[in-house]
N, C-alpha and C positions, 0 to 999 in steps of 0.2 A: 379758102379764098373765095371759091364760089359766091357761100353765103354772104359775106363781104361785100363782095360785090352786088349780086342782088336788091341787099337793103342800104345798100350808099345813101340812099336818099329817102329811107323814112326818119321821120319825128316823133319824139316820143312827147306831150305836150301836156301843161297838165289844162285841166276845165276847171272851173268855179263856177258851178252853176247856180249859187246861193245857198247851199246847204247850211248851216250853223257847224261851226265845228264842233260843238257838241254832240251832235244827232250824227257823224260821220262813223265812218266805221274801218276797218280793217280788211280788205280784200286779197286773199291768199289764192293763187292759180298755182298747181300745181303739177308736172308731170315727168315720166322718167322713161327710157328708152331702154327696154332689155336689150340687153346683149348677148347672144347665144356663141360667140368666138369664145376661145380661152386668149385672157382669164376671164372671160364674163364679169368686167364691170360694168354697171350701166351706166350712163350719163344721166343727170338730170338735173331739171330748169325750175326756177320759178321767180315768180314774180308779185312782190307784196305792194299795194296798192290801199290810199284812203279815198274812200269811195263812199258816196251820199245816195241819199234816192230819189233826189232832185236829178241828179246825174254828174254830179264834182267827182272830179277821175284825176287823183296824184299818185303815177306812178313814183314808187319812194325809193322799193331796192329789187335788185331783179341778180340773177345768179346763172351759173351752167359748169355743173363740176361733175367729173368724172368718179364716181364713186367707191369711196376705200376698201368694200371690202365686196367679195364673190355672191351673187346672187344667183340662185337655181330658178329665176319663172319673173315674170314681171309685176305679180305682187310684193315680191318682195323688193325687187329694184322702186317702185312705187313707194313703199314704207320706208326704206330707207331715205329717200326724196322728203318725204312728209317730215318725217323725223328731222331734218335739217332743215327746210324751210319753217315750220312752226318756230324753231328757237329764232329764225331770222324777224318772225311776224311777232315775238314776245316783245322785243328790245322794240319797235316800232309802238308795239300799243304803249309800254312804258312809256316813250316820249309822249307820246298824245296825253296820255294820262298826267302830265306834268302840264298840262295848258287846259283842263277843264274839268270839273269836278266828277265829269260824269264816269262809269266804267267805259270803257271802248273793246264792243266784239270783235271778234275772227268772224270771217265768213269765208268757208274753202270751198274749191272747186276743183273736181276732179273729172276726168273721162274715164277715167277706169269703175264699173261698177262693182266690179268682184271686188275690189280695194274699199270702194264705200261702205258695200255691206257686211264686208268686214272688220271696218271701225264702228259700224253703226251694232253687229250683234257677236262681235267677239270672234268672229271667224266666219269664212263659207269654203264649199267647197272645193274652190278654186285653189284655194292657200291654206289646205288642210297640211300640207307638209313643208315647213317653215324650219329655216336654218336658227339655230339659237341665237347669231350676229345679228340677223332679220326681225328676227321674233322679240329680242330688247327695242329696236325701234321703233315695232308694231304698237306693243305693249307702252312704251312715251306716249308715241301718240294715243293712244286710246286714252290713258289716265291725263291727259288735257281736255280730255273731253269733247273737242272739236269733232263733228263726222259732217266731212265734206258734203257739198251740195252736187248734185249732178250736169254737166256741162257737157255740150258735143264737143269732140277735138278740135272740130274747125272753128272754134269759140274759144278756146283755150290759149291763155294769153302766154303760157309758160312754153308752148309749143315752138315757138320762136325762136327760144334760146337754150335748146336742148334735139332739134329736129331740123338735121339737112332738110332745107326749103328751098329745095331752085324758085328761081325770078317768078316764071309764072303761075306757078304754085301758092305759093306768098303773094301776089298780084289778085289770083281771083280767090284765095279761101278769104272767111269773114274776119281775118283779124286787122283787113286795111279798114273796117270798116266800125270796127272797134274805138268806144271812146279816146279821143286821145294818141290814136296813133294814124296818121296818116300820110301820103307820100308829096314829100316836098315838089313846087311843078318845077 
């Protein structure tokens, strides 16, 4: 309810700042909150967005699920987040992909770097010991090919809706200041 209340009064908005919808793209944030209580599910958020470099910001679908199955460390609470937000960001490039001839990228963004560099080179040593549930949707993600870009947390648009934020928490980190989202007067 907190949370609720906090953001009673943001906007989620979209910008057009003149991009061509051809040139736009897919903008994937994503992040997961380990859980170390039993049963150690994590929670986690994201948020898919078509986004230009003009600066046109449509947020399109955004999420915060509780997650199915037990995670031992937060890279794997992180991959299993990956793993379900990418299929959310395919169905999105498909539509796109039906209004212009062109391909339409992914671009992810992550806070977590043990998690990057381990999409990026098959593993580190953060997440050398990987539950086999975890490790099927390390391994998705990776054969998409996607390795996320690197983002601070307080830039991370998924933070929102995956991270108890009190009022003024959410008031002075960067994401009021974030394309697109701002506080209603």
């Amino acid at each position: 309810m907190s949370y609720l209340k906090a953001t009673a009064d943001y906007a989620l908005t979209l910008i057009n700042e003149g991009d061509l919808w051809s040139e736009c793209f897919i903008g994937l944030y994503v992040d997961a909150n380990h859980n170390k209580k039993p049963p150690c599910k994590a929670d986690d958020g994201h948020m898919v967005t078509v986004d230009g470099v003009l600066g046109t910001f449509m947020g399109m679908d955004w999420s915060k699920k509780k997650q199915g199955i037990v995670t031992t460390n937060s890279g794997e609470s992180e991959s299993v987040a990956w793993s379900r937000a990418i299929k959310t960001a395919i169905k999105w490039v498909a539509v796109m992909e039906k209004t212009t001839t062109n391909a339409v990228p992914i671009r992810g963004y992550n806070d977590n770097e043990a998690v990057r560099i381990a999409f990026t080179h098959g593993s580190s040593a953060k997440m050398a010991h990987m539950t086999r549930h975890a490790g099927v949707h390390f391994e998705f993600v990776r054969s998409i090919g996607l390795i996320p870009r690197h983002i601070d947390g307080e830039d991370n648009l998924s933070d929102m809706f995956n991270k108890i934020l009190g009022a003024k928490r959410l008031r002075c980190s960067d994401l009021t200041s974030s394309p697109g989202i701002h506080v209603l007067p």
